[in-house]
C-alpha positions in Angstrom: 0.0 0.0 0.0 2.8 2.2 0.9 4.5 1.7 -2.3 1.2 2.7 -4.4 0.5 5.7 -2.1 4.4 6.9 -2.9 3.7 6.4 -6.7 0.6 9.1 -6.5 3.1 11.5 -5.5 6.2 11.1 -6.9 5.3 9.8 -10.7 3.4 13.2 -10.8 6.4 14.9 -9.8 8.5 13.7 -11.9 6.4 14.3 -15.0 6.0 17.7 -14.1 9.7 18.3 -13.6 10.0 17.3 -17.1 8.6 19.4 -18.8 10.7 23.0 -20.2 9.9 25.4 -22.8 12.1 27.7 -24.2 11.0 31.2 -25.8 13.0 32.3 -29.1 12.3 34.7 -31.4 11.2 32.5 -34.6 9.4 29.9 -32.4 8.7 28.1 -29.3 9.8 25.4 -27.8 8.0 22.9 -25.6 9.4 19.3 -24.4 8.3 16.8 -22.3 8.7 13.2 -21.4 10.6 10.9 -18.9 11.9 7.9 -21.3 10.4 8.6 -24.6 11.5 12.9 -24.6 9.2 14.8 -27.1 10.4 18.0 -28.6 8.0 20.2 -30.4 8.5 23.4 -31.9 5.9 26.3 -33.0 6.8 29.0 -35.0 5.4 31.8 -33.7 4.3 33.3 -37.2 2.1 30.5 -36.9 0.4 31.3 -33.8 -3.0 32.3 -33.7 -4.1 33.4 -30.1 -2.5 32.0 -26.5 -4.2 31.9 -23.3 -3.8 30.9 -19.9 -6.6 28.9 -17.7 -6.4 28.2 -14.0 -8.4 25.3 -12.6 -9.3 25.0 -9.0 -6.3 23.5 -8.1 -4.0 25.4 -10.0 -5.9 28.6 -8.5 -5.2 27.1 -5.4 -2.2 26.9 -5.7 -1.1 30.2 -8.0 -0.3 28.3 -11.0 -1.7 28.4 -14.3 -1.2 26.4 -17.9 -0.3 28.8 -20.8 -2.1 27.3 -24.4 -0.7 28.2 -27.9 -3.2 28.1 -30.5 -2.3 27.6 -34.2 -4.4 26.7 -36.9 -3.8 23.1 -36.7 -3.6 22.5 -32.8 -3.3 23.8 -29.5 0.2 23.5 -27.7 0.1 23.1 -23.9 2.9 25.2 -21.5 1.4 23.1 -17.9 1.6 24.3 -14.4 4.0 27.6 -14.0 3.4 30.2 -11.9 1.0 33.1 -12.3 3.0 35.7 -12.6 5.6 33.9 -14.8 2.1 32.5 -17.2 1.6 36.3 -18.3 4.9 37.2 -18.7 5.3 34.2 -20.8 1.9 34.5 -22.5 2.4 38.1 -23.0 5.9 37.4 -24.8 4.7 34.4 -27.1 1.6 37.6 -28.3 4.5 40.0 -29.0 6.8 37.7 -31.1 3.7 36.6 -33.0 2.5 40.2 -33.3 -1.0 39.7 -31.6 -3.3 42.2 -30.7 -4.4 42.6 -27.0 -7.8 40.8 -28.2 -6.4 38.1 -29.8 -4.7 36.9 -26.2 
């Protein structure tokens, strides 16, 4: 029982330390993964809008998820802080030359 109890919290853990995302100015990059590592880049000529949600928990807890919309699917930034979410959100919008009401 211990063991499955210790699994609930660390696996989660360790997922979320995996994840990074790096702003450039041509794109953005978001990877993720424990044994299999996925890389994915978006060029941010190729965004469309980005927003930031903040369930319960998250609210809870002063994080929030930062989404990148393109035309063909939306990229996921997961649990960073508040603050650091709309810096980040407001930097991706610059780069791709958004509008305030397109974020």
């Amino acid at each position: 029982m211990f063991i499955i109890g210790a699994m609930v919290w660390v696996i989660p853990q360790i997922r979320w330390s995996r994840w990074k995302y790096h702003i450039h100015e041509d794109y953005v990059e978001i990877q993720h993964g424990i044994v299999i590592i996925e890389r994915t880049l978006v060029p941010t000529k190729k965004v469309q809008h980005v927003s930031t949600e903040r369930g319960p928990i998250q609210r809870m807890y002063g994080m929030a998820t930062i989404s990148v919309h393109t035309a063909a699917t939306t990229h996921q930034i997961p649990i960073i802080p508040d603050e650091e979410a709309l810096e980040v959100r407001d930097r991706i919008a610059a780069l791709a030359k958004l509008g305030d009401a397109d974020v």
